[in-house]
C-alpha positions as CSV (number, residue, x, y, z in Angstrom):
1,X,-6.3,-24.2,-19.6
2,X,-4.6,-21.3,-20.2
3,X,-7.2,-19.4,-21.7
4,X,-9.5,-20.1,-18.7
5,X,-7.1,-18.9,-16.4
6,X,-6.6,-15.5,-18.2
7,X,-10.1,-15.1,-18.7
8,X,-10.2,-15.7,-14.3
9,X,-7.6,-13.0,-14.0
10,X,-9.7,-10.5,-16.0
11,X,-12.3,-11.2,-14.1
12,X,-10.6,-11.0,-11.1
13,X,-9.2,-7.7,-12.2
14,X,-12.4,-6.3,-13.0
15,X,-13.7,-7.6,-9.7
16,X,-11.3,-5.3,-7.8
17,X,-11.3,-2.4,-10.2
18,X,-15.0,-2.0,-10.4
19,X,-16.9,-3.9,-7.7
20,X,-18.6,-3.4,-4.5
21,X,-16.2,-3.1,-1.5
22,X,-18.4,-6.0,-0.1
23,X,-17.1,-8.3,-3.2
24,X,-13.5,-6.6,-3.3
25,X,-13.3,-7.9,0.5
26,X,-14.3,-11.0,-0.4
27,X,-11.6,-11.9,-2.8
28,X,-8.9,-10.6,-1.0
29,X,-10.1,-12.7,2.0
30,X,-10.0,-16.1,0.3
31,X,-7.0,-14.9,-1.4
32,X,-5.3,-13.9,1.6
33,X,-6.7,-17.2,3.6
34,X,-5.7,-19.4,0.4
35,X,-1.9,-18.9,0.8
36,X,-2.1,-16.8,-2.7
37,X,-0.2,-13.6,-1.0
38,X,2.4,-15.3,1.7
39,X,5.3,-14.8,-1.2
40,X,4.8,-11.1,1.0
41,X,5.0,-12.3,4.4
42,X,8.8,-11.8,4.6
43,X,10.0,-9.2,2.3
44,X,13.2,-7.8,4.0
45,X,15.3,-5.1,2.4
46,X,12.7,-3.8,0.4
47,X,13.6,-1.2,-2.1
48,X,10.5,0.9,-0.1
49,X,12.1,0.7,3.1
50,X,14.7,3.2,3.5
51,X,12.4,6.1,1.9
52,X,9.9,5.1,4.5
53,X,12.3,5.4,6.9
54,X,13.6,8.6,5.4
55,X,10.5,10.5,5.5
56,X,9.0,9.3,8.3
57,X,11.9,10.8,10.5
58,X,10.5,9.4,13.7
59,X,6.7,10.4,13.0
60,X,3.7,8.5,11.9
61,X,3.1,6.2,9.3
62,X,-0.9,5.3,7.5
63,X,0.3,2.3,5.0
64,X,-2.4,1.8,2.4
65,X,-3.2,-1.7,1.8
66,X,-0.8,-2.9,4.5
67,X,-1.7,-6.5,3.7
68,X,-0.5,-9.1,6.7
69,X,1.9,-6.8,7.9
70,X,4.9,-7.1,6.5
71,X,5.9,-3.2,6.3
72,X,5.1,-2.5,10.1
73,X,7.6,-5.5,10.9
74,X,9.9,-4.9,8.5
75,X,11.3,-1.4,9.3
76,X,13.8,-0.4,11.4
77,X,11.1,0.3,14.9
78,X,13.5,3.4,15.7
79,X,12.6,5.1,12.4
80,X,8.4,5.8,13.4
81,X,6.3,6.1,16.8
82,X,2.9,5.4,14.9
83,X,2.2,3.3,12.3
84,X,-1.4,2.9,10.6
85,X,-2.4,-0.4,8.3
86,X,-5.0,-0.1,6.7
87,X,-6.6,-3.1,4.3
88,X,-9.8,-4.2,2.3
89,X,-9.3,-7.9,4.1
90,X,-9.7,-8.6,7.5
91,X,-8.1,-11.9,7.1
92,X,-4.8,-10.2,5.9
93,X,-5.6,-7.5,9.5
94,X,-6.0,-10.6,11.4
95,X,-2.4,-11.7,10.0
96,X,-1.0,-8.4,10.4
97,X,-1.9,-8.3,14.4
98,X,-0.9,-11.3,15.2
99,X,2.6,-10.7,13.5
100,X,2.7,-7.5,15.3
101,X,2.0,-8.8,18.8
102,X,4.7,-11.6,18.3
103,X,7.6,-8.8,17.7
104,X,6.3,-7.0,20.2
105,X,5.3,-4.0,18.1
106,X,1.6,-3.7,19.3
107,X,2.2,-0.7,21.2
108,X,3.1,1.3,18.3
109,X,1.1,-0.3,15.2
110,X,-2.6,-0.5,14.9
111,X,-4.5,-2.1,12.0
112,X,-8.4,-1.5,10.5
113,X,-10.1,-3.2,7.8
114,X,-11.1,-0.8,5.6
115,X,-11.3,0.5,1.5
116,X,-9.3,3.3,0.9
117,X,-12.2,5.3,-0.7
118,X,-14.2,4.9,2.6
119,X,-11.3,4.9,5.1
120,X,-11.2,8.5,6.9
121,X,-7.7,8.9,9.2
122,X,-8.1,10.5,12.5
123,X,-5.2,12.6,12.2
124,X,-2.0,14.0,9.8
125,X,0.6,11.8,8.9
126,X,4.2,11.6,8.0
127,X,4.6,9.7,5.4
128,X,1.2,7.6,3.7
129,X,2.0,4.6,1.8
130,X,0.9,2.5,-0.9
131,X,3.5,-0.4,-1.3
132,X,1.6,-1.6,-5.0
133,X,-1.8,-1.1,-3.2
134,X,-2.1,1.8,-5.7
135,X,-2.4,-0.9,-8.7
136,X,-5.8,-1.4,-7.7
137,X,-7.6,1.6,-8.2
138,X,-8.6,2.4,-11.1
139,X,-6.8,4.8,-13.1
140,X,-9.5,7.4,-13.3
141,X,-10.2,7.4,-9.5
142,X,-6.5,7.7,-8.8
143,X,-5.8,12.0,-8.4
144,X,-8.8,12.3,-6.9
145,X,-8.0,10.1,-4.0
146,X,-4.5,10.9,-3.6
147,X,-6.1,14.6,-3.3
148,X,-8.4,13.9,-0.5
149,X,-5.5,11.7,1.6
150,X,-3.3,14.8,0.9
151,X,-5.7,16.6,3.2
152,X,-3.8,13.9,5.8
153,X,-0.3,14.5,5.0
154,X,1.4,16.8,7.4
155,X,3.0,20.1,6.5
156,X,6.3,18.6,5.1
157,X,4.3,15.0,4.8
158,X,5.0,13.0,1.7
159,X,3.2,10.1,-0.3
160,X,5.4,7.3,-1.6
161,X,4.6,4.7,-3.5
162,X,6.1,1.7,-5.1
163,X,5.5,-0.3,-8.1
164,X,7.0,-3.5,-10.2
165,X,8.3,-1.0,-13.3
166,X,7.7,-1.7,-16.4
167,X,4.3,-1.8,-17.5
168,X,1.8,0.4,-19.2
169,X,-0.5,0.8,-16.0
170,X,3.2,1.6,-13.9
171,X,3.7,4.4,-16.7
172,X,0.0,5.5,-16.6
173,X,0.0,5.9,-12.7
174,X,3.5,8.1,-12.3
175,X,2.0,10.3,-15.6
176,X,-0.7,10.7,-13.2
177,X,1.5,11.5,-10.1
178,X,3.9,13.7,-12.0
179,X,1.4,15.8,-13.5
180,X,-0.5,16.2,-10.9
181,X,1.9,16.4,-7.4
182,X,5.3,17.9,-6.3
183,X,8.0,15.0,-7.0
184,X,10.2,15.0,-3.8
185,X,12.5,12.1,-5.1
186,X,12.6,9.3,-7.4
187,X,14.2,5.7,-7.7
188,X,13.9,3.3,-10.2
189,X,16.1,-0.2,-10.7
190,X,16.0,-2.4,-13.8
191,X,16.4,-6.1,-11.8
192,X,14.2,-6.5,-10.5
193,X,12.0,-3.7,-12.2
194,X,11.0,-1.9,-9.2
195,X,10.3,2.1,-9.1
196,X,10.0,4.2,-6.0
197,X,8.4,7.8,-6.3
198,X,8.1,10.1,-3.4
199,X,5.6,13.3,-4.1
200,X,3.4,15.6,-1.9
């Protein structure tokens, strides 16, 4: 039993890592409609939060791999006028606008269903986000697109990204950001294992 269910998480893994956006949107979706992700339907005071709030300073927000929402519903509404969700499932989207609607946030949150390698924004942002959405991309594919969404940051705009600490992939993706980007700030807590890294 337990050696079936590894083997399904590599797979799974490799799945997302490596395979066509068609396929990637097709696990998250039964994922997402399965119940496997509402443990992040309500995630309040998350470490993220006031860094987002920080940075965005009133401006405009692209969240990568926004998932059903939780971020544009979560943060203090006085802290952005736009916020942009972006995510590979449009079941998670659907989620995400119907949450949106019911807090009476639609007129300053939008949502599309896209991949982030394919997803083009229509303008500069504040602050761009990936709340762990960064864990899925490949390590080798990482710079490259944190270089072409830095063509979308605005001119004091920042990236921030959290991750669950303490893992060899965590350690391999801030090598990557700190060799590669201007480190604006940096938090890091041991329980739960959580790091924050702000960078432009």
């Amino acid at each position: 039993m337990y050696l079936a269910e590894k083997a399904r998480n590599v797979m799974r893994r490799l799945m997302q890592d490596y395979g066509t956006p068609a396929m990637k949107k097709s696990i998250w979706n039964a994922e997402f409609a399965g119940g496997r992700w509402d443990c992040l339907e309500s995630t309040p005071g998350d470490c993220v939060y006031p860094y987002v709030e920080k940075y965005a300073a009133h401006g405009s927000i692209l969240d990568l791999g926004c998932g059903s929402g939780s971020t544009a519903n979560e943060l203090d509404a006085a802290s952005y006028q736009k916020y942009i969700g972006v995510d590979i499932s449009d079941v998670a989207i659907g989620k995400a606008i119907k949450r949106t609607e019911e807090n009476g946030r639609a007129d300053k949150s939008r949502f599309f269903q896209s991949d982030f390698f394919s997803y083009m924004p229509a303008e500069p942002y504040s602050v761009i986000l990936f709340r762990d959405s960064i864990y899925y991309v490949p390590l080798g594919k990482i710079k490259a697109m944190l270089i072409r969404y830095a063509t979308h940051l605005q001119d004091q705009g920042v990236f921030i990204v959290r991750l669950w600490a303490g893992s060899d992939k965590d350690k391999s993706i801030m090598d990557i950001i700190e060799s590669n980007f201007q480190v604006v700030e940096k938090y890091r807590s041991d329980e739960p294992k959580q790091a924050v890294i702000v960078f432009r």
